[in-house]
C-alpha positions in Angstrom: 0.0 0.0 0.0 3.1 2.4 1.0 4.2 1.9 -2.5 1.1 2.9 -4.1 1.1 5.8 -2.0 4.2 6.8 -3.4 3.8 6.2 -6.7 0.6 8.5 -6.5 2.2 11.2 -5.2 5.1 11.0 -8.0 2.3 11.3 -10.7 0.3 14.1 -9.1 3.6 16.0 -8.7 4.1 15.2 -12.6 0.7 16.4 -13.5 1.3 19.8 -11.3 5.0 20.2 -12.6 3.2 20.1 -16.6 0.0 21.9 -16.0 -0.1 25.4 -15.6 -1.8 27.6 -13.3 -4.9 29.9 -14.7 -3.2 33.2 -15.4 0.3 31.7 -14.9 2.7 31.7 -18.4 3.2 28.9 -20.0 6.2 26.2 -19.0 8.9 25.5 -20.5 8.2 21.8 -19.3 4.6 22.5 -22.0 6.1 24.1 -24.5 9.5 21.3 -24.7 6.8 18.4 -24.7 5.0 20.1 -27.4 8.2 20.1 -29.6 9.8 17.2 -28.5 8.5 15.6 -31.5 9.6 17.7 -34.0 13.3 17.2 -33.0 14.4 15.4 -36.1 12.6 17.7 -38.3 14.7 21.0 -36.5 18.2 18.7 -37.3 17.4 17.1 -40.6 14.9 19.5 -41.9 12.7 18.4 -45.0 8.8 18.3 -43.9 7.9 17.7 -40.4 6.2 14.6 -39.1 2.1 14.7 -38.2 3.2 14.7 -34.5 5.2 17.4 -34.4 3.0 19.9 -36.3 0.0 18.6 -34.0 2.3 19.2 -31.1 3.4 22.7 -32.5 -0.7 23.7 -33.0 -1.2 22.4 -29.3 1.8 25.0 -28.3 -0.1 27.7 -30.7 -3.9 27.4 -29.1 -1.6 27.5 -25.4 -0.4 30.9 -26.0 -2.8 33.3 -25.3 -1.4 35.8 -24.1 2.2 38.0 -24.3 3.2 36.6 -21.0 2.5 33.2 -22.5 4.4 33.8 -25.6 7.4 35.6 -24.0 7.7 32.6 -21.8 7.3 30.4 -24.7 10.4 32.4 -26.3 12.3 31.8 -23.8 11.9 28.2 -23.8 12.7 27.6 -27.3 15.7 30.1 -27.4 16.9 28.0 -24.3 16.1 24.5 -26.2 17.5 25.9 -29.4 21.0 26.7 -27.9 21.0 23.4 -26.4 20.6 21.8 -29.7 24.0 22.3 -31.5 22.8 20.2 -34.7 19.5 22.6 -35.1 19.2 23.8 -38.7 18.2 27.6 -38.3 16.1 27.7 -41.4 13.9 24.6 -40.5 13.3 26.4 -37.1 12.2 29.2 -38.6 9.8 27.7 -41.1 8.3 25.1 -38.8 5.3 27.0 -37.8 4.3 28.0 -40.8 5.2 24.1 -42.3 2.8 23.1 -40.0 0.5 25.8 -41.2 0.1 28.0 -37.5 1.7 31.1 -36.6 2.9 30.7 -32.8 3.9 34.4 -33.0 7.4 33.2 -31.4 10.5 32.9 -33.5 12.3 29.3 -32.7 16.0 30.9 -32.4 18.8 30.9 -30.0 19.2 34.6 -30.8 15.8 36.5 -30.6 14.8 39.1 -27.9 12.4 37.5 -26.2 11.3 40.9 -24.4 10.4 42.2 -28.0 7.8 39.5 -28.6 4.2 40.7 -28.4 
């Protein structure tokens, strides 16, 4: 029973970690999990996978607001410095490959304080 205990507690801390609050930016734990998919895609380029544009439309109907999308800028400037083999120009044209506009620029260099 102890261990079932545990193992509960694990998973609601999980669900908390992903979820975010009402009114409360978007996570960069949300917004990697959204694009994890699309990984090959941003080193190999070509046409991204069903998953990943269905994962980058989620991360487009989860920014709502400038807060959101700052945060969200953040995030994938941090992910896309992490990710030496990332091929600028499929990073750039992901969104619209997938045909959404996230309104956030997938680039180790972009102000993130400019986005609106």
């Amino acid at each position: 029973m102890k261990g079932f205990a545990v193992i509960l507690l694990v998973v609601v801390a999980m669900v908390q970690l992903f979820m975010a609050e009402p009114g409360a930016a978007i996570s960069c734990g949300q917004v990697e999990s959204q694009i994890s998919q699309c990984l090959t895609y941003l080193s190999q380029g070509g046409t991204p996978s069903a998953t990943c544009c269905s994962g980058v439309q989620t991360l487009s109907q989860s920014l709502h607001t400038t807060e959101d999308r700052q945060a969200a800028c953040g995030c994938l400037k941090t992910a896309a410095s992490r990710y030496t083999d990332l091929k600028p120009d499929a990073a750039s044209q992901l969104p619209a490959k997938c045909g959404v506009s996230i309104g956030v620029p997938i680039s180790p260099t972009v102000d993130c304080s400019k986005i609106q």
